[in-house]
MARLO-928102 format. One record per atom (N, C-alpha, C): x, y, z; residue in one letter. Coordinates in steps of 0.2 Angstrom, whole numbers, padded with zeros to 4 digits, always signed. Atoms other than C-alpha are relative to their C-alpha. Layout:
BEGIN
XYZA;...
//
This chain:
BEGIN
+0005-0003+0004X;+0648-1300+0042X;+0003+0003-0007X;-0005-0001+0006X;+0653-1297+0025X;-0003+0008-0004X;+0001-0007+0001X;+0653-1279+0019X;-0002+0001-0007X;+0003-0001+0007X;+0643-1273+0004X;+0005+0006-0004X;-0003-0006+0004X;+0654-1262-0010X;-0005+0004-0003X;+0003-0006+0002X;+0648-1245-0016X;+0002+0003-0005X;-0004-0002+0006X;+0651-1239-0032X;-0006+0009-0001X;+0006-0007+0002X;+0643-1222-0039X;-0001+0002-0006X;+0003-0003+0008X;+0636-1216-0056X;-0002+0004-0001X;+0002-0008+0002X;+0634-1199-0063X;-0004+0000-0004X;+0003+0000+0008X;+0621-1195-0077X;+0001+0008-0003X;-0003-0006+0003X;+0624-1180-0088X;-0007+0002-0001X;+0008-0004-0001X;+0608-1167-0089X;-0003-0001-0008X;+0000+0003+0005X;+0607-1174-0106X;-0002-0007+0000X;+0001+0005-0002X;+0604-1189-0100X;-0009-0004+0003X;+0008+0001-0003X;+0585-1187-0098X;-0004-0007-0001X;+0005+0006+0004X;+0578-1204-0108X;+0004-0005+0007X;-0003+0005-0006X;+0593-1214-0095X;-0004+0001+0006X;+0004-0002-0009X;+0584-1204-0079X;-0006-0004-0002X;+0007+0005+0000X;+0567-1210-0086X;+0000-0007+0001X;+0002+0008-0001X;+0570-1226-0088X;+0003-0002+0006X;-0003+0001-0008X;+0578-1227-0070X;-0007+0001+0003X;+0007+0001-0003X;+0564-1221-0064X;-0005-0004-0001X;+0004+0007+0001X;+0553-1233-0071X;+0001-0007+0002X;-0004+0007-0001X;+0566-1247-0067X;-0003-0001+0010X;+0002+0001-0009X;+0564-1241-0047X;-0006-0002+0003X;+0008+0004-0003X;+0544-1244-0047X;+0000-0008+0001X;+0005+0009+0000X;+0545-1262-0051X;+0009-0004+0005X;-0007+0004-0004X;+0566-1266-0042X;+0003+0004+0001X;-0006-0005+0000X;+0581-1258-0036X;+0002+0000-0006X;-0007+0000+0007X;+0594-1249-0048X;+0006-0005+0004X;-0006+0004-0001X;+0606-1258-0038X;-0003-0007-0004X;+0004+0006+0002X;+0596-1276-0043X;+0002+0003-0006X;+0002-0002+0006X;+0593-1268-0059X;+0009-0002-0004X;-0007+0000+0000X;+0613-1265-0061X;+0002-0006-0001X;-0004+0010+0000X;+0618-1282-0057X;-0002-0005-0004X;+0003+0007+0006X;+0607-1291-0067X;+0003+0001-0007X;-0004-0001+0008X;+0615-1281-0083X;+0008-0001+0002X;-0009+0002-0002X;+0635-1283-0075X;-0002-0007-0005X;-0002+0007+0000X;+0630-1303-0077X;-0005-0001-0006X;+0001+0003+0008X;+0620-1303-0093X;+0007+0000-0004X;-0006+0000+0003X;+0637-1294-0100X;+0006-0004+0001X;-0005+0004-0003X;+0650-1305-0089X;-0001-0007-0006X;+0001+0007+0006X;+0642-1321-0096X;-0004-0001-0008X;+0004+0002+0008X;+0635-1316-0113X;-0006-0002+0000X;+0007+0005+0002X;+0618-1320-0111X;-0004+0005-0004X;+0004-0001+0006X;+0614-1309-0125X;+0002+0001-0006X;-0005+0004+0007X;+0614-1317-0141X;+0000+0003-0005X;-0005-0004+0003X;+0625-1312-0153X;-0006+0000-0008X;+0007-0001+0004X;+0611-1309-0169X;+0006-0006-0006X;-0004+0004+0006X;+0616-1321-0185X;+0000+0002-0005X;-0001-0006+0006X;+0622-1309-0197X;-0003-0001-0007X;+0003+0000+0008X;+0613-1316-0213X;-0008+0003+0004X;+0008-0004-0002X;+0596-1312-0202X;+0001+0007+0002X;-0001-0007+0001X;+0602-1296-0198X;-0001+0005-0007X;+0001-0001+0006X;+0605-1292-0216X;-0006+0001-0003X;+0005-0001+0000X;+0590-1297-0220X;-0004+0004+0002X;+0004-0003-0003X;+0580-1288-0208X;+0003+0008-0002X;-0002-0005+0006X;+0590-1273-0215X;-0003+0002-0004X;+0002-0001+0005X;+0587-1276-0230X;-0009+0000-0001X;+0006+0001+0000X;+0568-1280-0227X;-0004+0007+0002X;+0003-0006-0003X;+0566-1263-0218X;+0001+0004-0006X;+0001-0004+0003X;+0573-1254-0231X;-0005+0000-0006X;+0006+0003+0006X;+0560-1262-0244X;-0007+0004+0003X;+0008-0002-0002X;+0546-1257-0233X;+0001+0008+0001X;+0000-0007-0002X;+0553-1238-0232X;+0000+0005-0007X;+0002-0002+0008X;+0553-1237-0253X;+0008+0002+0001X;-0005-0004+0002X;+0571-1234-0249X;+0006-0006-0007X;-0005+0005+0002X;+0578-1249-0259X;-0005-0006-0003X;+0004+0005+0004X;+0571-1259-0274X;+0002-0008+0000X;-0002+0007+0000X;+0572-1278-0270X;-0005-0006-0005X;+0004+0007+0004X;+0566-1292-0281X;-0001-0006+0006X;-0001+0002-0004X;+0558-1303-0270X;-0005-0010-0002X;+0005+0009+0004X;+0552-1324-0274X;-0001-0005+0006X;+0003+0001-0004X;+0543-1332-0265X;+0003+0002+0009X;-0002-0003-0007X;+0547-1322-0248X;+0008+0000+0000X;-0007+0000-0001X;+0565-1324-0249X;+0003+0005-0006X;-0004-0007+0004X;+0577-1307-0254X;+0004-0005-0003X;-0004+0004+0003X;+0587-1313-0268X;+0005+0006-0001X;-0006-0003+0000X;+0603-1301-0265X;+0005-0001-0001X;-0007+0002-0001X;+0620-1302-0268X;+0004+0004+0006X;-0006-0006-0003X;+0631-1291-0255X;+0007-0006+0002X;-0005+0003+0000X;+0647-1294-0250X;+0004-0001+0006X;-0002+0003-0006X;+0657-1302-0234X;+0001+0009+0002X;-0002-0006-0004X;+0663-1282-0231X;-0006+0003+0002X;+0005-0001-0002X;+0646-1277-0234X;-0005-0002+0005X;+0002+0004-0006X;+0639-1290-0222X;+0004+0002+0008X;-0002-0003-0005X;+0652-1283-0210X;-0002+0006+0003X;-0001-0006-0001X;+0649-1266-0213X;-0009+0000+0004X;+0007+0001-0003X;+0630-1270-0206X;+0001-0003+0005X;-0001+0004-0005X;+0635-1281-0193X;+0002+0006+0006X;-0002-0005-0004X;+0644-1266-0186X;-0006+0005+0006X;+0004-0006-0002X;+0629-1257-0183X;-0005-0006+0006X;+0001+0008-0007X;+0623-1273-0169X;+0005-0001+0004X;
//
């Protein structure tokens, strides 16, 4: 019979939004279940990596719609310049 491994995880009392959402996790599956299915999304990448010009965009579309950022806009398409660091530097935050 093949023995099942047991790991254990703490949460910090700060941690109240993680306990919630555990909790809601346990109505509908195990946390263990729950666990394993994010181990093997992580392991194998199955989640996609965003494609940093629509990132940007979606950035920069947000900030358009919060007044915080005046964009010229022609026919729905941002017409900005930024730059590969600045492209980086948003990439960061995904």
């Amino acid at each position: 019979m093949t023995q099942r491994l047991r790991y254990t995880i703490s949460f910090l009392p700060t941690d109240t939004d993680l306990i919630k959402h555990l909790d809601e996790i346990k109505e509908q599956t195990t946390v263990s279940m729950y666990v394993r299915n994010l181990i093997r999304k992580d392991l194998y990448d199955e989640h996609a990596t965003p494609n940093i010009d629509d990132v940007v965009e979606r950035v920069l579309l947000k900030l358009k719609s919060n007044n915080d950022i005046s964009l010229l806009l022609q026919s729905n398409e941002l017409k900005v310049k930024i730059s590969e660091e600045q492209k980086s530097i948003i990439s960061t935050l995904f």
